[in-house]
C-alpha beads as a LAMMPS data file, in Angstrom:
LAMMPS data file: protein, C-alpha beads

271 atoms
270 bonds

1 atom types
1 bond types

-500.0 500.0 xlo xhi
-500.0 500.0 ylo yhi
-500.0 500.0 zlo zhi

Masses

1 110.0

Atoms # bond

1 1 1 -355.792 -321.438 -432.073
2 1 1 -352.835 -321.380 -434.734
3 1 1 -350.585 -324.046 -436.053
4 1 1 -348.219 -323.717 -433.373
5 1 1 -350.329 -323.299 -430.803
6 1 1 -351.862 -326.657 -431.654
7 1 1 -348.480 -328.078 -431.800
8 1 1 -347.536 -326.925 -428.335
9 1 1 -350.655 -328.604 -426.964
10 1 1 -350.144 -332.027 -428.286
11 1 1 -346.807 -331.753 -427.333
12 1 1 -347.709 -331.154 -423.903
13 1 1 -350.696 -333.778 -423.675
14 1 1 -348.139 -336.382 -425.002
15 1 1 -345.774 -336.236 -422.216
16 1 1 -348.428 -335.614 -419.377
17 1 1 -349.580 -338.873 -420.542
18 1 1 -346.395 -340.872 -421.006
19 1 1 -345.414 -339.268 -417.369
20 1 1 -348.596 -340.728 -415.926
21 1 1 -347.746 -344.170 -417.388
22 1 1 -344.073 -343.500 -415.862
23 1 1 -345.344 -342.595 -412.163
24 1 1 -348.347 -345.352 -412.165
25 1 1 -346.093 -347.904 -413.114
26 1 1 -343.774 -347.016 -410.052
27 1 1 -346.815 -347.152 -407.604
28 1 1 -348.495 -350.747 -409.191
29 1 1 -344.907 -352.689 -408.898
30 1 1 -346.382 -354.466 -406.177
31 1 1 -349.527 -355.103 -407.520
32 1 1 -347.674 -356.577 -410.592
33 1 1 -345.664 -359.221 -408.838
34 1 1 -349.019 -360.090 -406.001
35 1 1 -350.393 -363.489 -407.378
36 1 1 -354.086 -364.760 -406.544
37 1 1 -354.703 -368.751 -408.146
38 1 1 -358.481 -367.781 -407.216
39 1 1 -358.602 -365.168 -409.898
40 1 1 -356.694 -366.703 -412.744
41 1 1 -356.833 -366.838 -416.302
42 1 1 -359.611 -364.084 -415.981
43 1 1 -360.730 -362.249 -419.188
44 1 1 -360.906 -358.487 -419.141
45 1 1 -363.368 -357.245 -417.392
46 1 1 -364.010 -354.304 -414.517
47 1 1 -362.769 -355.466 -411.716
48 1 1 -359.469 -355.894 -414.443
49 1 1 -359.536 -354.480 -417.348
50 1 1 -356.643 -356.422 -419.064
51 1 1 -357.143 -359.088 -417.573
52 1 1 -355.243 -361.579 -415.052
53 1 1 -352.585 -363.729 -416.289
54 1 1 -352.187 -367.906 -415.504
55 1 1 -350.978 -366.898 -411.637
56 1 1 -354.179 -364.587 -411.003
57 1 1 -351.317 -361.688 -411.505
58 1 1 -353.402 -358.474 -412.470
59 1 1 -352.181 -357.834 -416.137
60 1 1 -352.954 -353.951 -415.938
61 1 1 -350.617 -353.402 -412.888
62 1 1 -347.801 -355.756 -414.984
63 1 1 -348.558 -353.831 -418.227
64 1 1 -348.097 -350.181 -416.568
65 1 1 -344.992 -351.210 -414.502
66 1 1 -343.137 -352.849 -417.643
67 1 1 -343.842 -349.453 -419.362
68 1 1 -342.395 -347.291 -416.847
69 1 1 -339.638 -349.589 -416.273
70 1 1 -338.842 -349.191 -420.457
71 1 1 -339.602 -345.528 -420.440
72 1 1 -336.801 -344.900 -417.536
73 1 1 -334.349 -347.393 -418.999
74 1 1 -335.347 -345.211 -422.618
75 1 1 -334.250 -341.762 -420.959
76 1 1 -331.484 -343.311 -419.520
77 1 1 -329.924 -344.986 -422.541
78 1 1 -331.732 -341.358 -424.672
79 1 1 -329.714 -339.690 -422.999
80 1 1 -326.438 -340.946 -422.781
81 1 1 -326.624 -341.692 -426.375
82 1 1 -327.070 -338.006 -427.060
83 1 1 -324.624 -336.457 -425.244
84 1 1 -322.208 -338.985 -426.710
85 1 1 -323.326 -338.372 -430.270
86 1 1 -322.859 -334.278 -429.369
87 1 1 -319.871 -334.742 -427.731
88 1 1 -318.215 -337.184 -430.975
89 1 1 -320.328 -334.952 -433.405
90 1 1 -318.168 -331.479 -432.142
91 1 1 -314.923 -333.504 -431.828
92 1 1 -315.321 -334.884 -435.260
93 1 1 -316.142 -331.659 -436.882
94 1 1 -313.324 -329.803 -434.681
95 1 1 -310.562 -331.483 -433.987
96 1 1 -308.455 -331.659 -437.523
97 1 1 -309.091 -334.397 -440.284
98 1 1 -307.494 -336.805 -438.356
99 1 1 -310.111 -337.597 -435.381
100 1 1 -312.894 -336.848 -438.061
101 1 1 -311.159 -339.406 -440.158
102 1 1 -311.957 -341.727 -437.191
103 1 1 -314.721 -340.929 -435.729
104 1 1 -316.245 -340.935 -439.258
105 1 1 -315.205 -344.729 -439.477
106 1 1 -317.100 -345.398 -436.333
107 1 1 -320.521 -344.169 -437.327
108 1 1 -320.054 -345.549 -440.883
109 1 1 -318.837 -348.822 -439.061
110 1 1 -321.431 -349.027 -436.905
111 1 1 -324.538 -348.094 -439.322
112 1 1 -323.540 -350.819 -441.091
113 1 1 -323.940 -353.563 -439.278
114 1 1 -327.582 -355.240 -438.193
115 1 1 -328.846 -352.807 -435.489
116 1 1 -330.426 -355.857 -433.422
117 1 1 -327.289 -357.876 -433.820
118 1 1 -325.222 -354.939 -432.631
119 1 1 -327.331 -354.823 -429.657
120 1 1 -327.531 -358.115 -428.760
121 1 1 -323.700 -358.550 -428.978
122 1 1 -323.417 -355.418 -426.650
123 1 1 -325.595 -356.586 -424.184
124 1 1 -324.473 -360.227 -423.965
125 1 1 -320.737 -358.926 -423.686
126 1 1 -321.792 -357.010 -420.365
127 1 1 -323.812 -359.898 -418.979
128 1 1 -326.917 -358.958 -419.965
129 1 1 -329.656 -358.172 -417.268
130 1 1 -329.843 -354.518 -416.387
131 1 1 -326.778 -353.464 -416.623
132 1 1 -326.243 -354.980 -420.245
133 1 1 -329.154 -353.214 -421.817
134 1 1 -328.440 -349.748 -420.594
135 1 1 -325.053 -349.825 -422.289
136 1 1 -326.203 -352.067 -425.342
137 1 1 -328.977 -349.294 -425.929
138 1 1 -327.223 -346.501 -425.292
139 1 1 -323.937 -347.496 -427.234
140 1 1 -325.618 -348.434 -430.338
141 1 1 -328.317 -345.410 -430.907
142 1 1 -325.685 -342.076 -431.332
143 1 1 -324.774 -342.731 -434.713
144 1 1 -327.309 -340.994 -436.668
145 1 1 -327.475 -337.897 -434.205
146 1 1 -323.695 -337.906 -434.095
147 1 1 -323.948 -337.717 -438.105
148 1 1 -326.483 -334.557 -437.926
149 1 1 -324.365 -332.885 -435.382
150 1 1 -321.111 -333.133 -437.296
151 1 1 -322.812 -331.697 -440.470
152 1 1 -324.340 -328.685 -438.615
153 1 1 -320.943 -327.942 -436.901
154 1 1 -319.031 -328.466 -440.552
155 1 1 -321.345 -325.781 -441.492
156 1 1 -321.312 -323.486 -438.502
157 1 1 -317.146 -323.432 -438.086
158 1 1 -317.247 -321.408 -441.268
159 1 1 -319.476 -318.535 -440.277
160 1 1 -318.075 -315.234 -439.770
161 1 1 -318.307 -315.200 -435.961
162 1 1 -316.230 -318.532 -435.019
163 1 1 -313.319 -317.461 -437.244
164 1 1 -313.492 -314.300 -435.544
165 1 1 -312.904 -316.233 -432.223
166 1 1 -310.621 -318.664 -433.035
167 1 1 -308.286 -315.560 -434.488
168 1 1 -308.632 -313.826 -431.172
169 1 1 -307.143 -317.040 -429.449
170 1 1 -310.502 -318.569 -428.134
171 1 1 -309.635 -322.281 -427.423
172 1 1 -311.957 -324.989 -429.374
173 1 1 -313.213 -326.151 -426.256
174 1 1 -314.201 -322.435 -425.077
175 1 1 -315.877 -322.017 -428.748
176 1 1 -317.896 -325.107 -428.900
177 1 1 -319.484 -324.803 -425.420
178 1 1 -320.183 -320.659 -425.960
179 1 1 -320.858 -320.668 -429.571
180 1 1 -321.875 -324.182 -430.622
181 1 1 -323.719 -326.054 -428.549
182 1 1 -326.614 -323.120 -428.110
183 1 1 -327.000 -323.592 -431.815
184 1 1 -326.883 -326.980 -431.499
185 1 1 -329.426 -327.722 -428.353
186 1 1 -332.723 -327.667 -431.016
187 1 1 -331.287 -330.213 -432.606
188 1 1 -329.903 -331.744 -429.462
189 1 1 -333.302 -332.284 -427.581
190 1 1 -335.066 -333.186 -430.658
191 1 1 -332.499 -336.002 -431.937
192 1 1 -333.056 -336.984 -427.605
193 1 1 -336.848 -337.581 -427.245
194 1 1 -336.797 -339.176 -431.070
195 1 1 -334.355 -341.511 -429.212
196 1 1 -336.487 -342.574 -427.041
197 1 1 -338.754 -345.040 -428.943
198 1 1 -336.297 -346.536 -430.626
199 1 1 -334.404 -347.479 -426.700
200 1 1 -337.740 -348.767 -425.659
201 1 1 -338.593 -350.885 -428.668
202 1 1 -334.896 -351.954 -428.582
203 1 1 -334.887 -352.731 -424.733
204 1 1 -338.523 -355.018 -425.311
205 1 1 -337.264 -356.176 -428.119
206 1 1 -333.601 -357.927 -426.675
207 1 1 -336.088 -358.458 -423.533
208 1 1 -338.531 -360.666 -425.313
209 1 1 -335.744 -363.043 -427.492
210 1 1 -334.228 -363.547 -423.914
211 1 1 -330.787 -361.066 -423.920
212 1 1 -332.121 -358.073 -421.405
213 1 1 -334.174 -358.122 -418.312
214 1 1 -334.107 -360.859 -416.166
215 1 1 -337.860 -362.777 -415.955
216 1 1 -338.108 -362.017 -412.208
217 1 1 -338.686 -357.867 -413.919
218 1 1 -342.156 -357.332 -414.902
219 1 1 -340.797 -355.934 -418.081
220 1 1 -343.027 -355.420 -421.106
221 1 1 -340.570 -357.737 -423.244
222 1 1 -341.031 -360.567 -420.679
223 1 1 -345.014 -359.965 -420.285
224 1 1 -345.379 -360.751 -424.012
225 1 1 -342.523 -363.321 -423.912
226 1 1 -344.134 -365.473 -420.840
227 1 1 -347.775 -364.578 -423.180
228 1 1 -346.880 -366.458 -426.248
229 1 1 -347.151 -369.595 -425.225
230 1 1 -350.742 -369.042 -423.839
231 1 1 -352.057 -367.068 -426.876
232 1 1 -353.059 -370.885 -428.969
233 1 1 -354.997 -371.736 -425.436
234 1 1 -357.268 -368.198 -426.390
235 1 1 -355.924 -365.738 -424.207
236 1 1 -355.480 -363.331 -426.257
237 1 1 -355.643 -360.442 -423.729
238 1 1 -352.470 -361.328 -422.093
239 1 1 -350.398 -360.125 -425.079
240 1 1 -352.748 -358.372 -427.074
241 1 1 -353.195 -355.721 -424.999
242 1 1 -350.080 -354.909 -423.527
243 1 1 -348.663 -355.116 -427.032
244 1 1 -351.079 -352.058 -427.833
245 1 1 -349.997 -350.062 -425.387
246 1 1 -346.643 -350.204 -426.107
247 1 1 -347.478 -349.149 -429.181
248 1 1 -349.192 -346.192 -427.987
249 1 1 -346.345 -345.561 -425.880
250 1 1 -343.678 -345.712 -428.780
251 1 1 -346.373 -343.496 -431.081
252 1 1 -346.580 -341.028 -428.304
253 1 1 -343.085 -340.309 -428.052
254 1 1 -342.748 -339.776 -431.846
255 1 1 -345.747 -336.924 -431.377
256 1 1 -343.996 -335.715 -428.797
257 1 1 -340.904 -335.470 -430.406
258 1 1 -342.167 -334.917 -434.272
259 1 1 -344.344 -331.530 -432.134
260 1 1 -340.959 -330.361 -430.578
261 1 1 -339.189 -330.347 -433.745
262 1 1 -342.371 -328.224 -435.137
263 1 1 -342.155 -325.380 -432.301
264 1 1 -338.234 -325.634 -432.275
265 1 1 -338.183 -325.059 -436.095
266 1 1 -337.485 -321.709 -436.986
267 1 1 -339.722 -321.254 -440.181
268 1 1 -342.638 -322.313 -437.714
269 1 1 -342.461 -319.191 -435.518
270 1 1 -345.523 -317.452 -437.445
271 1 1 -347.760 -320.678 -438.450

Bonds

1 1 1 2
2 1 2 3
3 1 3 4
4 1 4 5
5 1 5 6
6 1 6 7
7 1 7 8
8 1 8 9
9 1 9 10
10 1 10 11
11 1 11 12
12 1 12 13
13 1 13 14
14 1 14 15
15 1 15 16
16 1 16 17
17 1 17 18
18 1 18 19
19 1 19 20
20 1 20 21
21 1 21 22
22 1 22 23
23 1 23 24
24 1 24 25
25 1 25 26
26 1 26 27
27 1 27 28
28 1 28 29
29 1 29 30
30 1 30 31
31 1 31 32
32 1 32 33
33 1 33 34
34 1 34 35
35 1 35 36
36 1 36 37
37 1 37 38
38 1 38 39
39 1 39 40
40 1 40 41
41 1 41 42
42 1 42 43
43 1 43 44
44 1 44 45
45 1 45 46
46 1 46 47
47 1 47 48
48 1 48 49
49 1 49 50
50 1 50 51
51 1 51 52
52 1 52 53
53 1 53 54
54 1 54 55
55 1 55 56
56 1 56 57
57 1 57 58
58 1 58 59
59 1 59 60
60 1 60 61
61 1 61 62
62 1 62 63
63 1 63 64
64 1 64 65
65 1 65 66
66 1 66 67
67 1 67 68
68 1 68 69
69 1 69 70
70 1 70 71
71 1 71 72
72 1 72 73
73 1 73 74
74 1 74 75
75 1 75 76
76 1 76 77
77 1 77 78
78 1 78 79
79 1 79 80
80 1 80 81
81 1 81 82
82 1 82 83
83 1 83 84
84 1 84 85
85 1 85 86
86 1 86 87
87 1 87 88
88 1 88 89
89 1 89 90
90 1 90 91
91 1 91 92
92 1 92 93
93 1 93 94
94 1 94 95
95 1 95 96
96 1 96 97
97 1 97 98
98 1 98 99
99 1 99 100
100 1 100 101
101 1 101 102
102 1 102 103
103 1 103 104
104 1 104 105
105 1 105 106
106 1 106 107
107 1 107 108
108 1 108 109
109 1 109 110
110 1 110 111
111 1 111 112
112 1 112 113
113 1 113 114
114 1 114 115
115 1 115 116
116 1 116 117
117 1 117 118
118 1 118 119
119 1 119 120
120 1 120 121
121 1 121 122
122 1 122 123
123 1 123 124
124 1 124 125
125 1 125 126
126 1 126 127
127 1 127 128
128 1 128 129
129 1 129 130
130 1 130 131
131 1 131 132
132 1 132 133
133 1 133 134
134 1 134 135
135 1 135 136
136 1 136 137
137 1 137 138
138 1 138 139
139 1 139 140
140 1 140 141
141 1 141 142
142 1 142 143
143 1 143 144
144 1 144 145
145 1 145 146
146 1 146 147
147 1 147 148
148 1 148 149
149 1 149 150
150 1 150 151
151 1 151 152
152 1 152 153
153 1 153 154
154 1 154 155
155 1 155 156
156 1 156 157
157 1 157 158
158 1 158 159
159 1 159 160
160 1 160 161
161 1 161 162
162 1 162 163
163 1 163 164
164 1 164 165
165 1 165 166
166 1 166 167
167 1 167 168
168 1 168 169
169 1 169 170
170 1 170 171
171 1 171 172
172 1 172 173
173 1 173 174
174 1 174 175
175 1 175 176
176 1 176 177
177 1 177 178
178 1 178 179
179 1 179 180
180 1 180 181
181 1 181 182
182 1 182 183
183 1 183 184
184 1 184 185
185 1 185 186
186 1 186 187
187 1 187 188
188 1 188 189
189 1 189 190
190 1 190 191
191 1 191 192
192 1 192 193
193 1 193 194
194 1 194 195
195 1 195 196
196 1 196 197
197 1 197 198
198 1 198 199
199 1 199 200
200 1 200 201
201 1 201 202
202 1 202 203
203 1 203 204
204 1 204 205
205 1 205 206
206 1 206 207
207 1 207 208
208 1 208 209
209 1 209 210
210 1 210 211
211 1 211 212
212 1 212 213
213 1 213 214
214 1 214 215
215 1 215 216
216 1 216 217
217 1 217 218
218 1 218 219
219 1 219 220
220 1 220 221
221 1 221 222
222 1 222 223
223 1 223 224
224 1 224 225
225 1 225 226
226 1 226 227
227 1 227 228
228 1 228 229
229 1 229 230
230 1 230 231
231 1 231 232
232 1 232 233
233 1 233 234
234 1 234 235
235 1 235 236
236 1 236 237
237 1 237 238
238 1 238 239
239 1 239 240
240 1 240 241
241 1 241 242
242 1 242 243
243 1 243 244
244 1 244 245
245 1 245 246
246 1 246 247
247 1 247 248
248 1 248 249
249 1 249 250
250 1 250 251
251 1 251 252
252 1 252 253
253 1 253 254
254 1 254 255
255 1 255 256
256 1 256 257
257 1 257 258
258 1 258 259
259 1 259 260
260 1 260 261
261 1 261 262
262 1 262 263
263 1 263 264
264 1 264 265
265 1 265 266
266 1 266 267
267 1 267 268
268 1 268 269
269 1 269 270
270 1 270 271
């Protein structure tokens, strides 16, 4: 088995995995939020293997439905992100010196100020919750795509075959949507799953200081929120362990997406 070969597979293994987590997590939500005061405060063992939390709540269902509730909110908030950062990223490169000017403003503008800060802002301003996430995640993670995308299209309005179209009377729009964004969609996709642990770190992150999810969510960011204050009492399992696998979960995604780059890159092809 080659290089690439061995690339595809891990690639493949990472998001069967990660889509397990997803789909469990949808089938254990009620398991998560069931409560038993006769089973409490139990360590890990087989009957639960993480464990039950101080309201006999089974800390394996709650860990695997926070995660798929971050993973859906991450390709949500992935890919709006994206598609806004490929959309600004063509308009800034196309569109005269003018919107560049602009849009160039924005990134810089918005790379420079605290990424957490940023997001907590966002999210506050639309009433946190669900609805204040999504958009605080989503609005605050193009910026470094949009950047990539605007460089490649500098680069790519110059070859021979775009000034052929625009002096047959092609229409920008017509141009970027045949020409562009086909060249584009490696870097498109890849920029998009890489997205994706940075929205679900984000989302547990503004989750856990109190500015996402509401605490009625079994979300991963309240699980090791509501955990803290138990942890000096010796449970360690009820934050220990979810905090691993959302680890795992984040590392997964960069495999995933560090493999797709690999196959997607063109001096790959005979590795």
């Amino acid at each position: 088995m080659n290089h690439r070969k061995k690339t595809i597979l891990i690639f493949i293994l990472a998001i069967l995995f990660l889509g397990a987590v997803t789909l469990s997590g949808l089938f254990c939500y009620d398991g998560a939020r069931k409560t038993d005061f006769s089973v409490k405060n139990l360590m890990p063992q087989l009957m639960y293997p993480f464990g039950t939390d101080w309201m006999g709540r089974d800390m394996l269902a709650r860990t695997l439905t926070g995660l798929s509730l971050s993973i859906r909110i991450g390709l949500c908030t992935a890919g709006i992100s994206a598609v806004l950062a490929l959309t600004l990223g063509i308009m800034s490169a196309l569109l005269g010196k003018r919107v560049d000017a602009v849009i160039s403003f924005l990134i810089d503008t918005l790379m420079g100020i605290p990424h957490i800060l940023l997001l907590l802002l966002i999210s506050y301003a639309f009433g946190k919750g669900f609805k204040g996430v999504v958009l605080g995640v989503a609005l605050t993670h193009w910026p470094s795509l949009a950047r990539v995308i605007r460089g490649e299209v500098m680069q790519l309005k110059e070859s021979e075959y775009i000034q052929i179209a625009l002096r047959l009377g092609q229409s920008r729009l017509r141009i970027a949507w045949r020409h562009m964004v086909p060249h584009l969609f490696p870097q498109f996709v890849t920029g998009l799953i890489l997205m994706f642990p940075h929205a679900i770190l984000h989302e547990a992150s503004i989750t856990f200081l109190g500015f996402g999810l509401s605490s009625e969510q079994p979300a991963i960011g309240i699980i090791l929120s509501e955990s803290m204050r138990y942890l000096i009492t010796g449970k360690w399992w009820l934050a220990l362990l979810p905090g691993l696998m959302l680890v795992m979960t984040v590392a997964l995604f960069y495999i995933a997406g560090n493999s797709l780059r690999g196959v997607l890159d063109p001096s790959s092809a005979q590795e």
